[in-house]
N, C-alpha and C positions, 0 to 999 in steps of 0.2 A: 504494500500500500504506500501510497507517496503520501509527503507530509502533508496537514489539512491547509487549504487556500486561504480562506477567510477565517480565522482564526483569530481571538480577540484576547483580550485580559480585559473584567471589567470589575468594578464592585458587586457585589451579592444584594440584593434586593432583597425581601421578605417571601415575594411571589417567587422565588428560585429554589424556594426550602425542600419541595417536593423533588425536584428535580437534585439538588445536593444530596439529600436523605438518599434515591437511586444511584447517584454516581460512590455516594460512602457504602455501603454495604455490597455493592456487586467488588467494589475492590478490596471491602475488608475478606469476602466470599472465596476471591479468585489467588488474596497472597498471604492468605492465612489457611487456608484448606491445610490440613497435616500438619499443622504447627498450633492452632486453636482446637479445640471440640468441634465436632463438626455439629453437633447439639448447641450449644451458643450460639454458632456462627447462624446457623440455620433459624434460631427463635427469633432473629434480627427483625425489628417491627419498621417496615414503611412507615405506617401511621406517627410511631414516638420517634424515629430519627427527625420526619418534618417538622414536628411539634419541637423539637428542641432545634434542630439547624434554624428554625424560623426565628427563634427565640435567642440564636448565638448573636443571629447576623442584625437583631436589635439593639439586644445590649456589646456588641463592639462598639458599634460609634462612638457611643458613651465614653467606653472605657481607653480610648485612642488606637483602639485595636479595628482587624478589618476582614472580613471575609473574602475574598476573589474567586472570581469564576472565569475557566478560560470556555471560550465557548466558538463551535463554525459556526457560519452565514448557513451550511445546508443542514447539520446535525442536530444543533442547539450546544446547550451546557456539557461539558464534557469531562471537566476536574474542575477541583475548588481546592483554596487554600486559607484559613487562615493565619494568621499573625497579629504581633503583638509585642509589648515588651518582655524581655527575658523573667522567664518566673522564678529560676535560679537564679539569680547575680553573683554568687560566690564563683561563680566559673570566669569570671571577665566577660562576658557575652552581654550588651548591650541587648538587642531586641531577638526576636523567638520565632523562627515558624512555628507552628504548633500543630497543622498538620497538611498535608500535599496529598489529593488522590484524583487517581485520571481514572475514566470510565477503562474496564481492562483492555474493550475492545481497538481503543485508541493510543494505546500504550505504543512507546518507542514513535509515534508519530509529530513530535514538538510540541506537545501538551505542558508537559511536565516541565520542561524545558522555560516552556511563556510563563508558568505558574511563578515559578523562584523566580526569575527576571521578576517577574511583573513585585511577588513582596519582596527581594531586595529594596526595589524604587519604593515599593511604598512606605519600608522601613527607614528609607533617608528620610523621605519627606516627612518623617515625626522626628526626623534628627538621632535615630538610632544607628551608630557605624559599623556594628559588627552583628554577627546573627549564629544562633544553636538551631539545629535541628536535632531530636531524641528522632532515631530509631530502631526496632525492634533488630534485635542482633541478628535473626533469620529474616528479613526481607530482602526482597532485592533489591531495594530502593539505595540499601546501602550503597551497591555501586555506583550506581544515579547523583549520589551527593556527592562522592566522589569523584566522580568525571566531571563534574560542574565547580569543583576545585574543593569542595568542604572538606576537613583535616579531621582524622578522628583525635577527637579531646578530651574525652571521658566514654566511662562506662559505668551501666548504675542496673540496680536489679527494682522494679515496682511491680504492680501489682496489674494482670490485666485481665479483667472477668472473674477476678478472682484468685486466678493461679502466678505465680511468680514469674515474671517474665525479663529476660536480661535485655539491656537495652545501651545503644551508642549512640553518644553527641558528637555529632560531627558540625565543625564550628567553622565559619570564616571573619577573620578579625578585623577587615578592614571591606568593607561591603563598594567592591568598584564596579563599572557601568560595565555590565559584559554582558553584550548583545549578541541575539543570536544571527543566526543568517541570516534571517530577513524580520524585517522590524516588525514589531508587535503593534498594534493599535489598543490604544490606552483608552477606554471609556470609562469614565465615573459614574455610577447608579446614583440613585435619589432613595433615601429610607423613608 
């Protein structure tokens, strides 16, 4: 598949909730299989993810924090990220992804890619220079963060569903303008 055309990074709306709740759980589905229960993974409620993605992408505003959605002109919504300031400080990390997921079907196609670009820029523009991302020590995402230059800089074990789960910060300390091949179109939503 070639990379998608119309391809956007924009802010997260309230009306995108339903649509994030789908793109979270098909990815938590497709890179968690064999590493979660397949019993959790499966009781995943459409209904209580929108009710809470509705309710994240409110209260960010608020709290100077932001959801992102990368989305085609022919698709729609396709990943979403948010961000925010760092929840840990003790690590030197200034501001935080918190989390990055592409629809799986879309994967490897410059989703993922527009996503971090897109909160790098939005973590300047609160004036935050550096950025953590935690992830699960079996995903593949970890190489992802790695190719996009992230340094692993901690490792920590919390708790996920329940069960103990080990998990890696991979950090970059100086957040610079690294563009991908071809430029993103920035739209800002309205809450």
């Amino acid at each position: 598949m070639d990379d998608l055309r119309g391809l956007t990074v924009r802010t997260a709306r309230p009306e995108d909730a339903a649509d994030l709740a789908r793109i979270y759980i098909e990815s938590w589905q497709d890179t968690y299989a064999g590493v979660i229960s397949h019993a959790l993974l499966s009781a995943m409620s459409l209904k209580a993810h929108t009710a809470r993605w509705q309710a994240t992408i409110k209260a960010m505003d608020r709290h100077g924090a932001a959801v992102l959605v990368a989305e085609d002109a022919n698709f729609g919504p396709l990943g979403l990220c948010s961000l925010g300031r760092a929840r840990d400080r003790g690590l030197g990390f200034e501001g935080e992804v918190y989390t990055l997921y592409v629809d799986p079907v879309f994967m490897g196609r410059g989703a993922g890619r527009a996503l971090l670009c897109g909160a790098f820029e939005a973590l300047k523009d609160r004036k935050l220079r550096s950025c953590l991302i935690w992830a699960h020590a079996r995903n593949n995402a970890c190489f992802f963060y790695e190719a996009m230059g992230g340094r692993r800089v901690a490792t920590r074990t919390t708790r996920l569903l329940g069960e103990l789960t080990p998990e890696i910060g991979f950090g970059w300390k100086r957040l610079m303008a690294r563009r991908p091949e071809r430029p993103i179109q920035s739209r800002s939503g309205q809450s």
